[in-house]
Structures are given as structure tokens and as C-alpha cells.
ZAMARGU-4260 file (C-alpha; in steps of 0.2 Angstrom, whole numbers, plus 5000, padded with zeros to 4 digits):
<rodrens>
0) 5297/5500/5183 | 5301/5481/5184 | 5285/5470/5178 | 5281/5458/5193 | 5273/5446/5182
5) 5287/5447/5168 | 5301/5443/5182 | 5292/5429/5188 | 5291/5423/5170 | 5311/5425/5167
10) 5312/5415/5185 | 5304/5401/5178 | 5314/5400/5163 | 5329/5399/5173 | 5324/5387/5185
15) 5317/5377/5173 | 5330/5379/5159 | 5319/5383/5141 | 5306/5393/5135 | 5295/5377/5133
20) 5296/5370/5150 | 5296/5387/5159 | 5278/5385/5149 | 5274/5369/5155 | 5278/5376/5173
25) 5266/5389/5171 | 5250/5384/5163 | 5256/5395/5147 | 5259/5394/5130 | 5277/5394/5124
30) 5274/5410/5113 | 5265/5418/5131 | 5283/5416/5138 | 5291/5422/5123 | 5280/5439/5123
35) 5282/5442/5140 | 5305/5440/5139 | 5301/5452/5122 | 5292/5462/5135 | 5307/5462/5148
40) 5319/5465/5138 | 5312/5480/5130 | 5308/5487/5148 | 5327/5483/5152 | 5333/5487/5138
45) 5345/5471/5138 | 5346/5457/5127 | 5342/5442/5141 | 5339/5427/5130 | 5353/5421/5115
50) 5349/5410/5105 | 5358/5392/5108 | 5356/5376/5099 | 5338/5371/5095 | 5333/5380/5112
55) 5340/5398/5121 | 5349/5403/5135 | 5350/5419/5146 | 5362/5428/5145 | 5373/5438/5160
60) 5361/5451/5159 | 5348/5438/5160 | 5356/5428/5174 | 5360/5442/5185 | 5341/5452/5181
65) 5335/5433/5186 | 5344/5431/5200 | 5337/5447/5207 | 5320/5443/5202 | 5319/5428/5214
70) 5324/5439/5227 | 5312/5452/5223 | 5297/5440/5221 | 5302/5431/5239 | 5303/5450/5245
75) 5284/5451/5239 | 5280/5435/5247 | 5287/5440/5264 | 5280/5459/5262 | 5262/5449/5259
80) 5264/5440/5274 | 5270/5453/5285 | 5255/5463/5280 | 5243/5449/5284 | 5251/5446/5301
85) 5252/5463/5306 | 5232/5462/5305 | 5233/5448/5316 | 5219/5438/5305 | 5214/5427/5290
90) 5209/5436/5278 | 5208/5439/5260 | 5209/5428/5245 | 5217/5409/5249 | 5221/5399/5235
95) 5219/5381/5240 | 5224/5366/5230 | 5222/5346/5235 | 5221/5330/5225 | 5204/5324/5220
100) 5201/5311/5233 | 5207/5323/5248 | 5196/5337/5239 | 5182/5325/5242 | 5189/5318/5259
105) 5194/5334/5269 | 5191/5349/5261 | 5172/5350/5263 | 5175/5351/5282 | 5190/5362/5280
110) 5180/5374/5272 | 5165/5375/5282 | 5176/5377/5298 | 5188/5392/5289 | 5170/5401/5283
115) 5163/5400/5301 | 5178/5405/5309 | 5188/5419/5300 | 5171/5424/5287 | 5182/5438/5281
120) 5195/5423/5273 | 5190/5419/5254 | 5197/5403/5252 | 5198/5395/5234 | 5199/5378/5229
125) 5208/5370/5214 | 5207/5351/5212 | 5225/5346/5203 | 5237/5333/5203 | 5249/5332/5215
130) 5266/5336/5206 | 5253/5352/5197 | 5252/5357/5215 | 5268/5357/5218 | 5275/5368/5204
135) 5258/5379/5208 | 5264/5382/5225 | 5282/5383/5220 | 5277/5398/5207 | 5265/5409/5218
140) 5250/5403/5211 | 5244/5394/5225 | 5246/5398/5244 | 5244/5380/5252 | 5242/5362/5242
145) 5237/5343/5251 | 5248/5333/5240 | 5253/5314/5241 | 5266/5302/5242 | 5268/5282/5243
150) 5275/5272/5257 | 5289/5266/5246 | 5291/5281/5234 | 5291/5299/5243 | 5292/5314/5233
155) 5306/5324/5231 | 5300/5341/5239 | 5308/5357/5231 | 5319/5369/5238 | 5309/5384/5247
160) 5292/5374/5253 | 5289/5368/5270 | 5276/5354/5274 | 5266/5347/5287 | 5259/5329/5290
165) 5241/5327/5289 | 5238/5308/5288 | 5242/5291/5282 | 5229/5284/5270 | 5227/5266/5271
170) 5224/5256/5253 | 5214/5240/5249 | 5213/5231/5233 | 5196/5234/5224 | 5189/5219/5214
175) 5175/5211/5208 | 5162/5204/5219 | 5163/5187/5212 | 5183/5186/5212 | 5190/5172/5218
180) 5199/5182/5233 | 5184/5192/5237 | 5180/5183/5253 | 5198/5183/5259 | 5204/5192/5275
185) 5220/5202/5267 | 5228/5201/5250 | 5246/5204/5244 | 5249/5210/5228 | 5256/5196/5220
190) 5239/5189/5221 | 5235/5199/5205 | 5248/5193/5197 | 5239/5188/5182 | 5221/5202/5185
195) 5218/5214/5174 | 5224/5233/5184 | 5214/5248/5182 | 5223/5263/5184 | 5227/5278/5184
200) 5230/5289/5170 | 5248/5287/5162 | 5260/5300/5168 | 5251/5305/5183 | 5262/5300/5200
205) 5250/5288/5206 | 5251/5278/5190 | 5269/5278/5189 | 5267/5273/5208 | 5258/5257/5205
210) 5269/5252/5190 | 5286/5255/5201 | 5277/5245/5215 | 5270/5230/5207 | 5288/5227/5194
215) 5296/5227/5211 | 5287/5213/5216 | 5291/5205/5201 | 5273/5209/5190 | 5274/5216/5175
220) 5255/5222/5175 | 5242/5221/5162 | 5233/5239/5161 | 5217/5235/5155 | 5208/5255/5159
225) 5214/5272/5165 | 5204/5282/5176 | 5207/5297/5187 | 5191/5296/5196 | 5192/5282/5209
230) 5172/5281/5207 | 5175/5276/5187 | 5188/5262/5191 | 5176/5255/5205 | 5162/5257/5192
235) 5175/5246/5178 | 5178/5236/5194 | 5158/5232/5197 | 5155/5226/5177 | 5170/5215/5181
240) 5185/5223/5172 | 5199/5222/5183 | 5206/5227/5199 | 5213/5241/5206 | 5221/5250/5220
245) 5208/5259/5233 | 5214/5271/5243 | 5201/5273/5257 | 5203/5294/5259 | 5186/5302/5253
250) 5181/5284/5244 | 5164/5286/5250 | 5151/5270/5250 | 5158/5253/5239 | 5144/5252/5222
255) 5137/5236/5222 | 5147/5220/5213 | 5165/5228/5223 | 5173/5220/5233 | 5187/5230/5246
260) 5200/5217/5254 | 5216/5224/5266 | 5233/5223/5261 | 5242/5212/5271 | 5258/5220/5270
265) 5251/5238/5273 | 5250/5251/5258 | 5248/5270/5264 | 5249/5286/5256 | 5255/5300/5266
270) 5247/5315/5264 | 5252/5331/5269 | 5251/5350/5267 | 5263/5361/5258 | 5266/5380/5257
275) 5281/5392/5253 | 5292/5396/5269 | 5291/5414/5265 | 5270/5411/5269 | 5276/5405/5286
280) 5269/5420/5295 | 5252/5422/5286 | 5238/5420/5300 | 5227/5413/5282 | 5240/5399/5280
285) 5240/5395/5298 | 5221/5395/5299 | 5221/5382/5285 | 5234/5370/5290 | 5224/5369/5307
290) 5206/5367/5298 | 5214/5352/5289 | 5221/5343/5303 | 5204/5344/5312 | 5197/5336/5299
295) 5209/5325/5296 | 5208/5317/5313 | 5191/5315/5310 | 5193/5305/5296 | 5207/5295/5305
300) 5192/5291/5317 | 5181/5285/5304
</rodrens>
């Protein structure tokens, strides 16, 4: 008998091409992986990885035993969902992932509406990073993700995932009370030419987002802090530490010594929902999606 978990680890590695990423891919240590192929290969009793280089490589027994193994865990997907749509209702475990801010901004709501009206639906909540959610939702790890993308730099959805539009989030700039634009109407960004940014953390999508957008306008910015929290940066902001990008989703009040100005030119992230398209037919995944846009038209009406 075929391990489900040990297929979906020799998946990984061929999507992803080594050991090490395959890791990355799934929250687990490279030697996790390493045991689990050993695993594989002695339930097989084929040799699936050879060595190549620095790295390895599957083999035709592993190509072909990984081939099958997508099928078979899109087979358990579909079988899953099947089951849940013969019942005819939401129920069981949800695992649920969003970005901090729509964490904050819709899923209090969400919840609340999904407990009250499908109680036998255990929804689960993960706050992560949107390109995280992504590979979660990619790997089985998590049934539905609110992810982001920028008006100028969409994401590149993967194969096998459907979406759906939930809302465009407007952004401000956030600066200091006493800045010398603070009482304007709108902004551009090339009025910061030569502030102090706070940011987000390096590597994550929005901060590469910000640096893409403000070296297009011709900025080469000064990152003074990083911050994931967009309550830390409007704290940094207060103390008079720089300026930053605001996005108004689950922002909540403005601390004292901020000031929020428009964007003339209109930034927005888009955000949506995502799922795997063999989740299609799970009345939980339905139920979600239509939580989410409930709340997300009531915070468009804000």
C-alpha cells in the first residue's frame, strides 16, 4: 500500500526540482524529505532518486511513480469532494489562510457568518503570506487562501487553482503628522522622492512590490525600517520615521502624529480568493467564498 503522504512528498520534489526546495515547498526539513523518498523507495522497492551533481534527480521509476502520484492525490481531492457534495452540506475541518490585513479585515465576519450558518463546518484560520498561500493551497495543506496582487504587478497563478474576485483595496501614503504634504488633497509617489520608506519585510511580495513600483518611477528608495505589521510601520510613522504605503483593508483607526493622504494616480490591491479546481464541488469551499464576499461588500461600503 502506496503512502499518501510519501506520494505527495516525491510530487513536490518533481514539481519543484530538488530535495531542498521540495522542503522549502512544504514547511520541512530537507532530511524530512529525504526520509520520506528512503521510505518510498523501500515500499516500492525502486531506486526513485540518482544522485546528479551537487543535487539529485528521479529516475524513470521515479518520473513515472510521480506522475501517477499527481493523479492519485487529484483522485483523493475529487473523491473528498464528492463525498462532501453528496451530503449536500459544509461540513468538517476548513483550512483557511488570508494575509494579515485581510485576516483582520474580512475574516472576523466570514467566520462568524460560516459558525452561524453551517455549525457543523470547523473552519481553521492560518494568517501567511500570500505566495505561502499559494504553494499551501497548491500542496493540499490548505482548502481556500485570500491572497493579493498589485495593480501593476499581478501574480502568476499556478496551474490547477481557480480564483475568485473579492475586492479592490485602495492605498494612501501614511506620513508623519507634521510632514510637509500632510495637508494635501492626493500625493504621487514621486513626492517621496527623497522620505525615508518603511516597508515591508524583504522578500516578502509586497516589499518587492513597492521597490518595482517606486524604481519605475524613477526612485531608487531609502528603506529606513521593515515591518510586517502595518500597525508597527504607522507606529514608526507617528515617532516620525518615514513613510509608507497604507493599504486601507482591515487598517483600523490612524494612531495619532499620522497622517493618510490619497493617491492621485490610484494604487489598489486586488484581492481575491483561491482554491484547487478539483475542490470545485465541496459545499465547505462554496460556503466560504460566499461568507467572504458578504463581508467584502461590507467593507467596500465602508
Amino acid at each position: 500500500m502506496l503512502n499518501l503522504d510519501r506520494l505527495r512528498t516525491l510530487s513536490a520534489v518533481a514539481r519543484h526540482g530538488s530535495v531542498s526546495a521540495a522542503a522549502d515547498g512544504l514547511y520541512v526539513t530537507s532530511s524530512a524529505v529525504s526520509q520520506q523518498l528512503a521510505k518510498l523507495e523501500r515500499e516500492t522497492g525502486q531506486q526513485l532518486l540518482a544522485k546528479s551533481g551537487r543535487g539529485v534527480r528521479l529516475t524513470d521509476a521515479g518520473r513515472l511513480l510521480a506522475e501517477h502520484a499527481a493523479r492519485i492525490l487529484s483522485q483523493v481531492e475529487l473523491a473528498q469532494a464528492d463525498l462532501e457534495a453528496h451530503r449536500g452540506q459544509a461540513v468538517g475541518e476548513l483550512r483557511l489562510a488570508a494575509f494579515p490585513t485581510a485576516a483582520r479585515g474580512l475574516f472576523p465576519a466570514a467566520l462568524a457568518a460560516l459558525r452561524a450558518d453551517h455549525p457543523q463546518l470547523r473552519p481553521r484560520l492560518s494568517e501567511m503570506d500570500p505566495e505561502v498561500s499559494v504553494r499551501s493551497v497548491l500542496r493540499g495543506d490548505v482548502d481556500l487562501a485570500v491572497v493579493l496582487d498589485w495593480y501593476n504587478r499581478p501574480m502568476r497563478l499556478a496551474e490547477g487553482l481557480a480564483k475568485a474576485p473579492l475586492l479592490d483595496d485602495p492605498a494612501d501614503v501614511a506620513m508623519p503628522a507634521g510632514h510637509r504634504l500632510a495637508g494635501r488633497r492626493s500625493v504621487e509617489l514621486e513626492d517621496f522622492a527623497d522620505d525615508d520608506w518603511i516597508s515591508w519585510p524583504q522578500g516578502e511580495f509586497c516589499h518587492e512590490w513597492l521597490m518595482f513600483t517606486l524604481r519605475g518611477k524613477g526612485i531608487e528608495p531609502r528603506i529606513a525600517h521593515m515591518a510586517e505589521e502595518h500597525h508597527t510601520q504607522l507606529a514608526l510613522i507617528a515617532q516620525g520615521l518615514g513613510v509608507a504605503v497604507a493599504p486601507r483593508l482591515g487598517r483600523g483607526p490612524v494612531p495619532e502624529g499620522v497622517s493618510v493622504v490619497p493617491v492621485g494616480h490610484a494604487m489598489r490591491r486586488q484581492v481575491y480568493a483561491i482554491w484547487r479546481h478539483d475542490a470545485d464541488r465541496r459545499p465547505s469551499i462554496r460556503a466560504a467564498l460566499g461568507a467572504l464576499r458578504v463581508a467584502a461588500k461590507a467593507v467596500e461600503g465602508d
